[in-house]
N, C-alpha and C positions, 0 to 999 in steps of 0.2 A: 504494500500500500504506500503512495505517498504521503508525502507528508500534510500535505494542503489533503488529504484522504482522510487520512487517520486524526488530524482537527476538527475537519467539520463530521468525522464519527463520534470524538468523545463529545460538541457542544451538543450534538443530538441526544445522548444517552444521557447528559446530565440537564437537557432541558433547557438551556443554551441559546442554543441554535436550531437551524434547522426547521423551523417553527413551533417547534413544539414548546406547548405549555398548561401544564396541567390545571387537573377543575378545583380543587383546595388544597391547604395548606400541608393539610395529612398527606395527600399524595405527592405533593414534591418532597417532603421528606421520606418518607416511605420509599421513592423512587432513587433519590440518592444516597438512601441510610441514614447520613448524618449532615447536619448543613453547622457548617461552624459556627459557635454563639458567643465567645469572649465576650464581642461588643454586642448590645442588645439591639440595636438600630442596625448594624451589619447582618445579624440574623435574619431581622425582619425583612429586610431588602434581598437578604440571600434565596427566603420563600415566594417574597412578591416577585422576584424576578426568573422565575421557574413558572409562575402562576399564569392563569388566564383570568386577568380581572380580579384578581387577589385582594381585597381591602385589605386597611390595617383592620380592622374590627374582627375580620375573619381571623386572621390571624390570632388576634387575643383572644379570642372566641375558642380559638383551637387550643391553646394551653391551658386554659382558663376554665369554661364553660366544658366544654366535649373533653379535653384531656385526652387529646389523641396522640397529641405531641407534649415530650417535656424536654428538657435544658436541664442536663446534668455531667458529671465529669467521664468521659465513656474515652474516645482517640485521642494516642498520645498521651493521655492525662488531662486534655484541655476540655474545655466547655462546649459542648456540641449536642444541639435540638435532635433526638431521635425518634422516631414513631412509639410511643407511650406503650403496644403490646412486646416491642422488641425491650426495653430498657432491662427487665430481670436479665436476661439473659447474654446481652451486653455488658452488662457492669458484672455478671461473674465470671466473664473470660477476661477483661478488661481491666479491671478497679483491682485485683491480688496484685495484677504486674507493675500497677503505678506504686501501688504503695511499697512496693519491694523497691523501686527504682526509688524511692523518695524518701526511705529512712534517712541515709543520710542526709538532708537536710532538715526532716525534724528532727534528729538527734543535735545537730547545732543550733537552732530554737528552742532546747529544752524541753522536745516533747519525746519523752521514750516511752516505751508500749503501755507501761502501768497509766501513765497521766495519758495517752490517746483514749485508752478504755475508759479511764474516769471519764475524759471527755465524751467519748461515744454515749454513755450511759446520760449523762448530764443535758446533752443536746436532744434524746430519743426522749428524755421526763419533760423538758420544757414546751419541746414542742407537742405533745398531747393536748397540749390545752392550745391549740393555732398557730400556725404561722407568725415566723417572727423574723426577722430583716436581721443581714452580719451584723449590724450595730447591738440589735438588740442581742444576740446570739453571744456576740463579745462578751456585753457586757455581765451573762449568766458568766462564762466561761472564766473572766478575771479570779469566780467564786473559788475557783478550784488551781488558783495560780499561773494562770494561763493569762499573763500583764496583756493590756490593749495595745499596748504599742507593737508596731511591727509584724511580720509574717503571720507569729505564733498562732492567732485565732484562723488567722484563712487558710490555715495547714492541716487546721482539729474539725474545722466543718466541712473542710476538703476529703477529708478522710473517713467520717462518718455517712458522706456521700460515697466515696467509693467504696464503701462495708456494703452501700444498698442499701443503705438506711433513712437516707434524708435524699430529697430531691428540689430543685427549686419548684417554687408553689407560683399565686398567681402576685403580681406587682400591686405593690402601693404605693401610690401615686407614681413616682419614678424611681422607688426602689425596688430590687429584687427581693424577696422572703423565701424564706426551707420552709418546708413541711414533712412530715413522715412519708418516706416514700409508702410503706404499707398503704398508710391511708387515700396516699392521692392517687395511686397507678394502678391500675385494672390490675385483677387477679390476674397472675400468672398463667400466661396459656400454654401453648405449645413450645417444650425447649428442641433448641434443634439436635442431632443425636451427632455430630461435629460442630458445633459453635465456630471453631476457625475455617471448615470448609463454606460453612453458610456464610459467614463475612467474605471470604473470596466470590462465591459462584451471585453474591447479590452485587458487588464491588463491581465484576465482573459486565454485570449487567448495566450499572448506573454509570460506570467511568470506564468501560473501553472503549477502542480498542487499548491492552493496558500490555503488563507485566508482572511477574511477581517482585520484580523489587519497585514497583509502583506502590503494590499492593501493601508490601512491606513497609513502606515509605508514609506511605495514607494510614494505614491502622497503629504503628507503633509494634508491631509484633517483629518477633527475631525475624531474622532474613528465612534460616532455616526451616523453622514452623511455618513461614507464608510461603516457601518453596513447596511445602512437603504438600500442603491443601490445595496450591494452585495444580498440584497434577492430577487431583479428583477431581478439578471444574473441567468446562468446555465450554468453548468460546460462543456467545452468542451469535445468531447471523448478522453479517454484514447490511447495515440499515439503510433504505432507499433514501437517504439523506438530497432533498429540492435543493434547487438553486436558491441563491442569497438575494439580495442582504438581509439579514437578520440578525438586527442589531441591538446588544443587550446592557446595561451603565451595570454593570459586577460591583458589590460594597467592596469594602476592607476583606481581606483575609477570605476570598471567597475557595470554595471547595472546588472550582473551577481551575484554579492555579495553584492550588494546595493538595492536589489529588493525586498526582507523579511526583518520581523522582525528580524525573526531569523536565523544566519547565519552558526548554526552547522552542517546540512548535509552537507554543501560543503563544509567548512575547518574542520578538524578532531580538535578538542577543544588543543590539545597539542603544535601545531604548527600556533596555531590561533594571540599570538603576533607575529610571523615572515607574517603574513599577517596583520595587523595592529597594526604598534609598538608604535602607539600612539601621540599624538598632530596632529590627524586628518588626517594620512594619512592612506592610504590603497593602497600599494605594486601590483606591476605588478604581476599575479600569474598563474602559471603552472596548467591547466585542464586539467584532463583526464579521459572524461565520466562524467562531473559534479563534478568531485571531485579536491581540489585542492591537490597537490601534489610537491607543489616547488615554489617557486618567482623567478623574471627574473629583471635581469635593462640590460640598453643598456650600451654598451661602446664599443667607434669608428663605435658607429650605428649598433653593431651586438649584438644581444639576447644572454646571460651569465644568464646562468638556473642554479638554486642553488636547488636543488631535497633535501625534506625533509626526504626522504630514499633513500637507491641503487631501482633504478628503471626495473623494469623488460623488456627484451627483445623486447616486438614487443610495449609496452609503449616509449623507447629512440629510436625504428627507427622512429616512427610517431612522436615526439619531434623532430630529426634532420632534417624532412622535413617542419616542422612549422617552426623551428627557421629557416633556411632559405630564406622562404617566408616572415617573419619578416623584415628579414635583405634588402632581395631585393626590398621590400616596401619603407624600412627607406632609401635607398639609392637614390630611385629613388625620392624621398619627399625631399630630402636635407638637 
């Protein structure tokens, strides 16, 4: 396949491109498994722009109200929106390997196994009685020697979430709240009978055409474990991927460009630090057909598109009707 092939193959499978775009919230992530969440406004943008006429309201609707989707620590160890029936069994293949990976840093915070348990136990009593925001969570958690300053508390409610214990719940006003995962996420349904082949053959689906050190790369798992499952999947067929332009304003840190190892077919290498300039971020970024072609920030809530060349004709009328839908999203989201 080429390359300009195997682009506008992945922005198809992840909803991209290509025209595709799914009917709610649930099903873009369902579709791509996990949609990155750090930033809450990048999430939202991450689903509305998979979406067909996605409100914001749906979207809260959808964590909130339906609980279809939740925002908890699952790839890598970071923050990522996954479909509410998948979360059990995400976070038990998921959550053991972060916190292995991440003693040593609560060990230099002062949190070792005895004081994480206090913790665990302390965080699973307060919240039975509702949802309650990091602030408030800290400030239980001081009770038991765990100082407000610094890391320390975002390590112990970190960690309580990757036990499967707590999950983000619904927002007030503009902050996040935990709640008992028990309580907010659907009884446990179907586990799958390989948890790591099922993360590959659905990976498979949402971000090829791919690899396993793609794979490896996107989920956090050793090379060798995502080797050994990538050779029970089988490749999806090759999608009838229409002609372009289909053009899409991608937030911060989209699952788009955070999906491979490697990330030259879709940024052109020349224009690659104006997509990541470095000390960790990764730039809101102008698609068109899988290819980026410009970075976007908001100001006064409307999309300011910085094109890395003069764009051609039927490329900036499909730009001026995204960056629209952009705006009347962000307007309506607040």
């Amino acid at each position: 396949m080429s390359d300009e092939t195997v682009r506008r193959a992945r922005a198809y499978a992840q909803a991209v491109g290509g025209g595709v775009r799914e009917p709610t919230p649930y099903a873009v992530v369902r579709r791509v498994v996990a949609v990155q969440a750090q930033d809450r406004t990048a999430a939202d943008l991450g689903i509305r722009v998979r979406g067909a006429r996605v409100t914001a309201a749906a979207v809260r609707a959808a964590y909130e109200r339906e609980r279809s989707i939740v925002r908890s620590w699952y790839l890598r160890g970071t923050l990522h929106t996954v479909p509410a029936e998948d979360a059990h069994w995400l976070g038990a293949l998921l959550g053991p390997r972060t916190i292995a990976a991440s003693a040593g840093r609560c060990a230099q915070l002062g949190l070792d196994a005895d004081l994480l348990a206090r913790a665990d136990h302390l965080i699973t009593r307060v919240l039975a009685n509702g949802p309650l925001t990091r602030a408030e969570l800290t400030g239980h958690l001081a009770g038991i020697g765990i100082g407000p300053d610094g890391q320390a508390p975002f390590h112990a409610i970190r960690h309580a979430a990757l036990r499967g214990l707590v999950c983000h719940g619904p927002f007030r006003a503009d902050d996040a709240t935990y709640v008992l995962a028990g309580d907010w996420l659907p009884t446990p349904g179907r586990v799958p009978e390989d948890p790591v082949v099922e993360l590959a053959v659905r990976y498979r689906h949402g971000y090829g055409p791919a690899g396993p050190a793609d794979f490896a790369a996107w989920s956090g798992l050793p090379a060798g474990i995502a080797r050994a499952a990538w050779r029970q999947t089988t490749a999806p067929p090759d999608p009838d991927v229409p002609d372009g332009p289909d053009v899409r304003l991608l937030p911060a840190y989209d699952g788009y460009l955070l999906g491979y190892r490697d990330r030259t077919l879709s940024v052109p290498e020349p224009y690659r630090r104006r997509v990541w300039p470095g000390g960790g971020q990764l730039r809101p970024t102008v698609l068109a057909d899988g290819l980026a072609v410009g970075t976007w920030s908001r100001q006064a809530g409307t999309p300011v598109v910085e094109p890395f060349a003069p764009l051609p004709a039927d490329v900036s009328a499909a730009l001026a009707a995204e960056r629209d839908a952009v705006a009347t999203y962000l307007t309506a989201a607040g």
